[in-house]
C-alpha positions as CSV (number, residue, x, y, z in Angstrom):
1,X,0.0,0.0,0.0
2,X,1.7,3.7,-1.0
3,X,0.7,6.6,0.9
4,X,-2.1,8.8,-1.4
5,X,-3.1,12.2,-0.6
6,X,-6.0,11.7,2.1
7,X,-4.9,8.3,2.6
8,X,-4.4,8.6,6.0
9,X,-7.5,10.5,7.1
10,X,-9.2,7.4,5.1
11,X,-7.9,4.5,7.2
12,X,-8.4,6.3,10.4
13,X,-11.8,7.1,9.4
14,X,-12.4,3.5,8.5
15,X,-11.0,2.6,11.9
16,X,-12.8,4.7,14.1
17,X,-16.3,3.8,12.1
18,X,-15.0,-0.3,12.9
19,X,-14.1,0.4,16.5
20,X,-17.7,1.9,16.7
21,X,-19.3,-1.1,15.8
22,X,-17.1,-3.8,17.9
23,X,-18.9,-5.7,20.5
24,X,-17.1,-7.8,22.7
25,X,-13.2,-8.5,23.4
26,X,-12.6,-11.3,20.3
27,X,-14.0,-8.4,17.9
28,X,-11.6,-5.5,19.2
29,X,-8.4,-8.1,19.0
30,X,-9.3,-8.6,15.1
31,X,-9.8,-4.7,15.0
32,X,-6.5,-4.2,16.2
33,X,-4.4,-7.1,13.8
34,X,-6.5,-5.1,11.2
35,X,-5.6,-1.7,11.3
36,X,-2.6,-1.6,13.9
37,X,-1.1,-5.2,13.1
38,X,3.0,-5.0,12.8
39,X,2.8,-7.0,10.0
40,X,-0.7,-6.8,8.2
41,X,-2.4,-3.6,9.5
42,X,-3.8,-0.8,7.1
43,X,-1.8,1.9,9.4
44,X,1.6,0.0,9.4
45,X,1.5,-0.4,6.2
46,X,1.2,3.3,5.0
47,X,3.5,4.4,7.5
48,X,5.9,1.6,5.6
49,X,5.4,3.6,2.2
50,X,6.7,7.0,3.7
51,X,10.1,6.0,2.2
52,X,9.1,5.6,-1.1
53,X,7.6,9.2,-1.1
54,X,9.4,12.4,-3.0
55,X,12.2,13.7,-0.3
56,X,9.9,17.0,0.0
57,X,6.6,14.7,1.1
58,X,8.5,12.3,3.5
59,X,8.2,14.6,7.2
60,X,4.5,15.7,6.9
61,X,3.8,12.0,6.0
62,X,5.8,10.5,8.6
63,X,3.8,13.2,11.2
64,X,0.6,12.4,9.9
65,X,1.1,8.3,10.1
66,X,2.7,8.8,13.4
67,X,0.1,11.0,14.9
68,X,-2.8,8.7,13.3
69,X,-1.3,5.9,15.0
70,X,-1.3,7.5,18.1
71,X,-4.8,8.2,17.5
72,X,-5.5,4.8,17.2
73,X,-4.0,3.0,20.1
74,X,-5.4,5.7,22.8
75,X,-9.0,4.4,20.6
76,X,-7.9,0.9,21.0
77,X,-6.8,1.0,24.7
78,X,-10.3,3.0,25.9
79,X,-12.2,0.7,24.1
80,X,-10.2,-2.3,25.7
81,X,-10.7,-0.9,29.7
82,X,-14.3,-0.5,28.7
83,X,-14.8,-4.2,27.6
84,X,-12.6,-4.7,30.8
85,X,-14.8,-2.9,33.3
86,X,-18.0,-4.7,31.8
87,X,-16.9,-8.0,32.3
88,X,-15.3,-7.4,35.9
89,X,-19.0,-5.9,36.9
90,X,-20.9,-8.5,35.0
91,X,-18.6,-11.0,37.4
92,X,-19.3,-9.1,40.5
93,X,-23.1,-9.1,39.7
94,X,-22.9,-13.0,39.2
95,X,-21.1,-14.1,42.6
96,X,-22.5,-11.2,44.7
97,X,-22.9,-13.4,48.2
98,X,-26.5,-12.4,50.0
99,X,-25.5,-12.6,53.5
100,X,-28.7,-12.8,54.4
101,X,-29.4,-16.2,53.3
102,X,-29.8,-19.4,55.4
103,X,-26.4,-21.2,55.1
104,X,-25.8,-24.7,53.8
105,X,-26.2,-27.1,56.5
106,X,-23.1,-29.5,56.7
107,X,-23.2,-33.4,55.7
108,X,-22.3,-35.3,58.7
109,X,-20.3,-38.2,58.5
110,X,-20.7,-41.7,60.0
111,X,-19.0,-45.1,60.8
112,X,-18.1,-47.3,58.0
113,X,-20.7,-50.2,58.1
114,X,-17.2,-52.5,58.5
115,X,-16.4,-49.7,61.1
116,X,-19.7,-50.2,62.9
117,X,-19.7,-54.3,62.6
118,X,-15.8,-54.0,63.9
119,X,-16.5,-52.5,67.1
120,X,-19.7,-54.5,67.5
121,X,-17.9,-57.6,67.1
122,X,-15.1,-56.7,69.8
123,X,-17.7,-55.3,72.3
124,X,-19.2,-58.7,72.6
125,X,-15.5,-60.4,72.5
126,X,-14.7,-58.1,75.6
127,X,-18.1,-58.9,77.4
128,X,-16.5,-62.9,77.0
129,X,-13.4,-61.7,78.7
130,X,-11.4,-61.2,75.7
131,X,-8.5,-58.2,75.9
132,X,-8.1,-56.5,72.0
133,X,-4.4,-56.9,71.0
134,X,-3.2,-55.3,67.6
135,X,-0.1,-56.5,65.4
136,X,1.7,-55.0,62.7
137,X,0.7,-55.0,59.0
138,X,3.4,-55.6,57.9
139,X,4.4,-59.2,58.5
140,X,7.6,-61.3,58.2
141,X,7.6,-64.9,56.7
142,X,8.7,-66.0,60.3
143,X,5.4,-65.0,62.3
144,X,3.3,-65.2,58.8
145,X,3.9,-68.6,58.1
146,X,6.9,-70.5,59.6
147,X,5.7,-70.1,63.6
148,X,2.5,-71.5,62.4
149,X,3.9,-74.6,61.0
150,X,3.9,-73.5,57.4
151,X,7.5,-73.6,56.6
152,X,8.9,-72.4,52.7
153,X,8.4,-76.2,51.1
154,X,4.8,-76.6,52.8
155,X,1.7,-77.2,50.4
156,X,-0.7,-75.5,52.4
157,X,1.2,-72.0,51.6
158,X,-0.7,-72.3,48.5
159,X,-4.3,-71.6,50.7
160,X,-2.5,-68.1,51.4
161,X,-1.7,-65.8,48.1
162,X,0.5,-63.7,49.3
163,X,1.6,-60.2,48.7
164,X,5.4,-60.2,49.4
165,X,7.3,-57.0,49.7
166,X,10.4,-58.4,48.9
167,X,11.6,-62.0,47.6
168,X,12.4,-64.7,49.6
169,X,16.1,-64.8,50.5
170,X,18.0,-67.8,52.1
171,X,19.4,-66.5,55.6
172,X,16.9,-63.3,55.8
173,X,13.1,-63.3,56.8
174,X,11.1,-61.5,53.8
175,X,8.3,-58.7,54.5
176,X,5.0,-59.6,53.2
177,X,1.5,-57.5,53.8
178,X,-0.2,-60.3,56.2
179,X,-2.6,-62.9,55.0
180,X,-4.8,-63.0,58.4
181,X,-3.9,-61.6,62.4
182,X,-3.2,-65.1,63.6
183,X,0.9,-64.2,63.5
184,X,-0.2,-61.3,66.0
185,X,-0.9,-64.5,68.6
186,X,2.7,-65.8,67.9
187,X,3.8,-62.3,69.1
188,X,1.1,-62.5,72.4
189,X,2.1,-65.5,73.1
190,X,5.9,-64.9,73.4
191,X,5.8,-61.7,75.2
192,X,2.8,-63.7,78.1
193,X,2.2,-66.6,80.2
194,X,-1.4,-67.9,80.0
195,X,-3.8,-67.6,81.2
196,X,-4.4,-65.4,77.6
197,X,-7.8,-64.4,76.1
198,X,-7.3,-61.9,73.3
199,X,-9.2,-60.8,70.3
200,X,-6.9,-59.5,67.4
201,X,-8.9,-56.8,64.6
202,X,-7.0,-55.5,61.8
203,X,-6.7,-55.5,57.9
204,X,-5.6,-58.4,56.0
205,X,-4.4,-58.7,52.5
206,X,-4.2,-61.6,49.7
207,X,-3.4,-61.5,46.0
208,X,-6.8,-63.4,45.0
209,X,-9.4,-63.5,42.5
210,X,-12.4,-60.6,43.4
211,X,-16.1,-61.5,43.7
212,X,-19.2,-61.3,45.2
213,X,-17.8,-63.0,48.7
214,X,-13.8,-62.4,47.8
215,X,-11.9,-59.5,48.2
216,X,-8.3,-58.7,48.2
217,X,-8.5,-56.9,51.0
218,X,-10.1,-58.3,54.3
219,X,-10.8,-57.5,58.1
220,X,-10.3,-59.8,60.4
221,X,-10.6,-60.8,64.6
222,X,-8.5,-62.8,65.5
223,X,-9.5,-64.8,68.3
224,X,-6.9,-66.9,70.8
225,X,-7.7,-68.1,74.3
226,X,-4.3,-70.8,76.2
227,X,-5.2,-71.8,79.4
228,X,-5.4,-74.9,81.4
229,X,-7.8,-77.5,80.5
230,X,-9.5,-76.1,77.7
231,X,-11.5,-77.7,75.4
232,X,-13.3,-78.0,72.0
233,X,-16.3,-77.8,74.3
234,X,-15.1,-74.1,75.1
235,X,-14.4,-73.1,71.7
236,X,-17.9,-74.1,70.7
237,X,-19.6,-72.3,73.2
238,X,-17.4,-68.8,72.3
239,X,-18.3,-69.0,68.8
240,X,-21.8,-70.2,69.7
241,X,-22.4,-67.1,71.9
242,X,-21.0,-64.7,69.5
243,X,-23.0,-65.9,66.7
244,X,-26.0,-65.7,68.7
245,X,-25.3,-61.6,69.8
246,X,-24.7,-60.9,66.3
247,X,-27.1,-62.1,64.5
248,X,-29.6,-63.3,66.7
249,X,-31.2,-66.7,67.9
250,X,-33.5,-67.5,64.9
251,X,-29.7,-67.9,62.9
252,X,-28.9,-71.4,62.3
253,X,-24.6,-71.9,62.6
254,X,-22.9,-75.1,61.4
255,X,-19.7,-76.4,62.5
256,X,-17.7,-78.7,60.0
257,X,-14.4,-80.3,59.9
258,X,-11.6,-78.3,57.8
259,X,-8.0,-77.7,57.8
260,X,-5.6,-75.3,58.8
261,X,-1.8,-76.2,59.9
262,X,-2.0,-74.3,63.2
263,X,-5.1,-75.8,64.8
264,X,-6.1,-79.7,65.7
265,X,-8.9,-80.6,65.0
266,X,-9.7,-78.0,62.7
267,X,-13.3,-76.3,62.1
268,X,-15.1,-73.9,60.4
269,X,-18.4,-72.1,61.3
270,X,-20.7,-71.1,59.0
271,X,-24.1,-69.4,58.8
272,X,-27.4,-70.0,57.1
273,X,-27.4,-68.0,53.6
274,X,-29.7,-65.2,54.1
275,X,-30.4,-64.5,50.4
276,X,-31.7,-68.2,49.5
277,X,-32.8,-69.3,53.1
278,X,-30.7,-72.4,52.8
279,X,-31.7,-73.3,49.3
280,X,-29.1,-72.5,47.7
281,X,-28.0,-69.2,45.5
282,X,-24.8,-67.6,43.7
283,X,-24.0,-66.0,47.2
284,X,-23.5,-69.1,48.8
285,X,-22.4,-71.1,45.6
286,X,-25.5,-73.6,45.6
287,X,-24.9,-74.6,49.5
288,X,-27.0,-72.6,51.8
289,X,-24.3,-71.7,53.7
290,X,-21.9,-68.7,54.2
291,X,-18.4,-69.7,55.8
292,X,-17.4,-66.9,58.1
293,X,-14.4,-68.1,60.5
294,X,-12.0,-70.9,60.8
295,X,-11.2,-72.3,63.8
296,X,-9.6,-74.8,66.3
297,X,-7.8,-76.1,68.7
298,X,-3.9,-74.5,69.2
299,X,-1.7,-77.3,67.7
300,X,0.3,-78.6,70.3
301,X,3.4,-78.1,68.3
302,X,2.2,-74.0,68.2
303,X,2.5,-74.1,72.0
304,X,5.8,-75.7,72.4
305,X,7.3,-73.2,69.7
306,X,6.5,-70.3,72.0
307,X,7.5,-71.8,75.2
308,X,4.6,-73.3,76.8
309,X,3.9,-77.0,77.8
310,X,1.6,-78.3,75.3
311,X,0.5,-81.1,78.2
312,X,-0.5,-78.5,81.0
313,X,-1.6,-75.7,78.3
314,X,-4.5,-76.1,75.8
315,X,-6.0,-73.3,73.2
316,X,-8.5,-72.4,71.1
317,X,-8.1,-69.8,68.1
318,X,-10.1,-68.5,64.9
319,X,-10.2,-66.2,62.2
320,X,-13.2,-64.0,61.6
321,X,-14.0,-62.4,58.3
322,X,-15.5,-58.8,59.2
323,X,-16.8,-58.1,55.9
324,X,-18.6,-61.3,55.6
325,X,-20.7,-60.9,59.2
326,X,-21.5,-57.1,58.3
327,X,-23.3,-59.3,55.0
328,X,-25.3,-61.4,57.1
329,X,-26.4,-58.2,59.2
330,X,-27.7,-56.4,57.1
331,X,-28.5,-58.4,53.8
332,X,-26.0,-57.1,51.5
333,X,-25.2,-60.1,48.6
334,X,-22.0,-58.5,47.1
335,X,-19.0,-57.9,49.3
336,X,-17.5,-55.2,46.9
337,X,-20.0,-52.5,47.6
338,X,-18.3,-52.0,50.7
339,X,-15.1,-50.4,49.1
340,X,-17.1,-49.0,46.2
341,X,-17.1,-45.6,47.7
342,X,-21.0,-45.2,46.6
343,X,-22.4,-42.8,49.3
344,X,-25.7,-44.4,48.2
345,X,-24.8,-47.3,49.5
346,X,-23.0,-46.1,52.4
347,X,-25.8,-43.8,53.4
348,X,-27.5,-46.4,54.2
349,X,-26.3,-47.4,57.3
């Protein structure tokens, strides 16, 4: 573009007539890369064809483009604050707080159903005369496994999948995240003489398969009791007097045989299924019954590990799953609703 007599006067007019008619921010910003752009704008390219005026024209030109410029920005930069001003009081308008309103009233929070079943659990232990004892997480293979007759080479290691922290090393004792509280009664039973009654809560942890009664993830009670002249008579009684304060006296409770390397005899106590009444259902995979502990009697080679007479001294112990009595309370068919973190759900209770 070459500087023409009037050409000046004719952009600015242009401009201002444009300006005029902008009508928000992104329309101003195209204004200004249109007439005051370095590299595109009307303006910036007549001041650019001064030079190629006659020697005589070049001054008033260069004036004129100057002072039109000038012109221009104080134009632009008015326009701009106005935009500016609008859309700070357009923003004060929207979050203007009325004082005078009621204010929000606050969500109060409550005990985890686990939570609540937890602590109902060890009230009724402690009414039995059981003292809560708590034990690390964070297990070695020693008190895991090896102090409950599950040494490295032993089969039944395979009815525990188990987190390790680190690998198993010849000479050392590996961390693992703990696959049930029974090596917190290792620990009790070392550090005390009988006669000991303790319950054991806490968070368990095994690399397994999740479904509707499985998770990775577990709480459990741990129960022990070592004292002269108990019996399976006594352990029966426990677990039949618990059962019966949790869930009530119309509950039917089984005991069968089962394994576990610490205990002989070995049982397990399970409840009727609450969802099929016994008939069978996915819940209780077609057997009308929901396993909830394993149990036993202390095996005698337990006792003699921690330094007590396995002929004067007899025990009983079990392992509770807290997730699966807080089911049977209050009807729920799929243990994974409990970690879900659905406050529907949790609401609830």
């Amino acid at each position: 573009m070459v500087i023409e007599q009037g050409g000046i006067a004719a952009v600015v007019a242009e401009a201002r007539e444009k300006l005029a008619a902008c009508r928000d921010e992104p329309e101003l910003e195209r204004w200004h890369t249109e007439f005051l752009g370095r590299k595109a704008g009307k303006l910036n390219a007549l001041t650019r064809s001064v030079g190629t005026l006659p020697p005589d024209q070049r001054r008033a030109a260069g004036i004129a483009a100057n002072a039109a410029n000038r012109e221009l920005e104080q134009a632009y930069e008015a326009r701009a604050e106005n935009f500016r001003r609008a859309r700070l009081e357009t923003s004060i308008a929207e979050g203007k707080l009325d004082v005078t309103l009621p204010g929000r009233r606050p969500q109060i929070g409550r005990l985890h159903p686990v939570t609540q079943t937890l602590r109902d659990l060890l009230a009724a232990l402690t009414d039995l005369g059981f003292q809560v004892a708590e034990g690390p997480e964070i297990e070695t293979d020693y008190y895991n496994f090896e102090m409950l007759r599950i040494p490295q080479d032993h089969p039944a290691r395979d009815m525990w999948d188990t987190l390790w922290l680190d690998p198993l090393t010849e000479g050392r004792r590996p961390l693992l995240l703990r696959t049930h509280t029974s090596p917190n009664q290792i620990r009790v039973m070392e550090q005390r003489q009988p006669p000991i009654r303790i319950a054991v809560p806490g968070k368990c942890y095994r690399f397994e398969a999740v479904d509707a009664s499985h998770e990775w993830q577990l709480t459990q009670i741990e129960g022990l009791a070592v004292d002269e002249g108990i019996t399976l008579a006594d352990l029966k009684g426990t677990l039949g007097e618990l059962a019966r304060r949790m869930f009530g006296s119309e509950r039917q409770v089984m005991l069968r045989h089962a394994y576990f390397p610490f205990v002989e005899p070995g049982v397990e106590m399970a409840v009727d299924c609450f969802v099929c009444g016994g008939t069978g259902c996915g819940l209780c995979k077609g057997t009308g019954w929901i396993e909830i502990l394993g149990a036993g009697m202390v095996h005698p080679e337990v006792l003699s590990g921690v330094g007590y007479d396995p002929v004067r001294y007899t025990g009983f112990a079990w392992g509770l799953g807290v997730e699966r009595v807080a089911m049977l309370r209050y009807g729920i068919d799929d243990i994974r609703h409990f970690y879900g973190n659905d406050l529907r759900f949790l609401e609830q209770f």
